[in-house]
C-alpha positions in Angstrom: -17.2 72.9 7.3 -13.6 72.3 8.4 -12.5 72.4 12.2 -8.9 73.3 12.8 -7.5 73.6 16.1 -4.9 75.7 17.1 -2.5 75.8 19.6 0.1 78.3 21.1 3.3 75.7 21.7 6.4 77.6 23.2 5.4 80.8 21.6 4.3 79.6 18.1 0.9 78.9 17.1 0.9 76.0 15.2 -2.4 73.9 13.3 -2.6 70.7 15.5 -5.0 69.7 13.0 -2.2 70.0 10.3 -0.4 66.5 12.1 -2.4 63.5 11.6 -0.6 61.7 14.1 -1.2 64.7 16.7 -3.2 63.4 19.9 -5.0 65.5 22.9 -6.2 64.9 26.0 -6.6 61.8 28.1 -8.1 59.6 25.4 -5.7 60.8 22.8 -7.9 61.9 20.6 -7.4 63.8 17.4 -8.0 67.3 17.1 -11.4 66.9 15.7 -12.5 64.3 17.6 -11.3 66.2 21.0 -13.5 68.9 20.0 -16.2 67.3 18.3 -16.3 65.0 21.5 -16.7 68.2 24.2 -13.3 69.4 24.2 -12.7 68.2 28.1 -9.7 69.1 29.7 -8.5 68.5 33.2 -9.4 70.9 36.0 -10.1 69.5 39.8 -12.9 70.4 41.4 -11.0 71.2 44.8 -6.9 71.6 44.6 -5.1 69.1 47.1 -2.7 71.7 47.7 -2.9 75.8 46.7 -0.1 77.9 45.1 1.2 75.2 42.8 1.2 74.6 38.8 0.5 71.2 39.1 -3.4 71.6 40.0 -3.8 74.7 36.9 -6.3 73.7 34.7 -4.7 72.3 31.7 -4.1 70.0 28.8 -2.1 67.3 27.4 -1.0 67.4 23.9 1.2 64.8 21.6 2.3 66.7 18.2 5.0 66.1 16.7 6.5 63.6 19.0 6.6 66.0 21.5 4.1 66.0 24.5 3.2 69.8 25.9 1.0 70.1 28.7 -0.5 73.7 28.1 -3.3 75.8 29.9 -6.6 76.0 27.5 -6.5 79.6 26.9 -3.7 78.9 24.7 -6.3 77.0 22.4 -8.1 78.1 19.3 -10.6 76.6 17.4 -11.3 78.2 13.8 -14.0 76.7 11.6 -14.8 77.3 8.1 
């Protein structure tokens, strides 16, 4: 069974999967292996200062030789 995952990048959803040299999170991982490998993203446990975008949960992605830091609801993962 195939894993693809998805990702909304400046308003287009777009198959990370789809660009082999496409790399996620702070191991820059693949796709699959981001997901097969618990999918982590960064989120503090206690934010150093409130009301700011830099402590938002979020992740780091490398596709197409771009980097996007995006929040994870903007993630989809479709098998089969």
């Amino acid at each position: 069974m195939a894993t693809n995952v998805y990702a909304c990048l400046i308003g287009e959803w777009v198959n990370l999967s789809d660009d082999p040299d496409c790399k996620m999170g702070n191991n820059y991982a693949s796709p699959q292996i981001w997901w097969e490998e618990s999918a982590k993203i960064w989120s503090p446990f206690t934010r150093e200062k409130p009301d700011t975008m830099y402590q938002l949960d979020h992740l780091h992605i490398r596709y197409q030789g771009k980097d996007y830091r995006i929040s994870p609801i903007y993630l989809q993962i479709v098998e089969g």
